[in-house]
N, C-alpha and C positions, 0 to 999 in steps of 0.2 A: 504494500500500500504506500503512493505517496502522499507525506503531509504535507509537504511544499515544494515550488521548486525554487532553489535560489543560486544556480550556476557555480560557477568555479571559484568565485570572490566569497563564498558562503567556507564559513567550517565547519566539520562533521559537528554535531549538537548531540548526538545520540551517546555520547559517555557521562554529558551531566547528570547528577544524582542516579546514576544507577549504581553505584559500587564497583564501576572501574578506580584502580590507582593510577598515578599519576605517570607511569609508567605505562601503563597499559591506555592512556589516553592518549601521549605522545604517539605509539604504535597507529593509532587512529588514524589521524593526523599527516605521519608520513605512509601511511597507506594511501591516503587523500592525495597525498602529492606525487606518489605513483603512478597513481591514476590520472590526475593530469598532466604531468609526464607522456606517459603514453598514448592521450588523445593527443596531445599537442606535436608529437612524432607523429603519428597515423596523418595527421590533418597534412603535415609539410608531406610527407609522404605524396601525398593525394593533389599537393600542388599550391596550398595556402602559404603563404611564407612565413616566417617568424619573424614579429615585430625586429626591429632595429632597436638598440638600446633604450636611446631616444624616447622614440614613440612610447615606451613602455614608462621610463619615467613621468614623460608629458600626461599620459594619463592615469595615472597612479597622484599625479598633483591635481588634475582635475575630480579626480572622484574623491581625494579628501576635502578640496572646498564644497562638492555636492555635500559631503554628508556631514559638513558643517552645519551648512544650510540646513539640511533633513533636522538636526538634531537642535538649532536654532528654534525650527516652527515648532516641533514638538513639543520645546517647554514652553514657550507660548501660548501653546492650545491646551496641556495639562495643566 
């Protein structure tokens, strides 16, 4: 079943409060980043390219000011 979908920028969420260690949530985690590892080879594979450094910072700066913003209206509206 899925409860949501929140892409690649989302972390696994499925070890809070169940009685993973801290140990065993990291394993999560870099499991996670296996995983996208592996789409993101499949994808260049397939003919997509991989960002240039660049680009990658450029929007890594842009999605923290989004989620300034996000988190600005939020306590506004609570």
């Amino acid at each position: 079943m899925i409860l949501e979908y929140n892409g690649c920028g989302a972390e696994p969420n499925h070890f809070y409060d169940t009685g993973y260690t801290l140990t065993g949530a990291w394993k999560e985690i870099l499991k996670h980043w296996k995983i996208l590892y592996r789409i993101s080879k499949y994808n260049h594979q397939q003919g997509i390219p991989y960002w240039p450094l660049l680009k990658g910072l450029r929007f890594r700066y842009e999605t923290k000011k989004y989620f300034k913003l996000i988190n600005k209206a939020d306590k506004e509206i609570s």
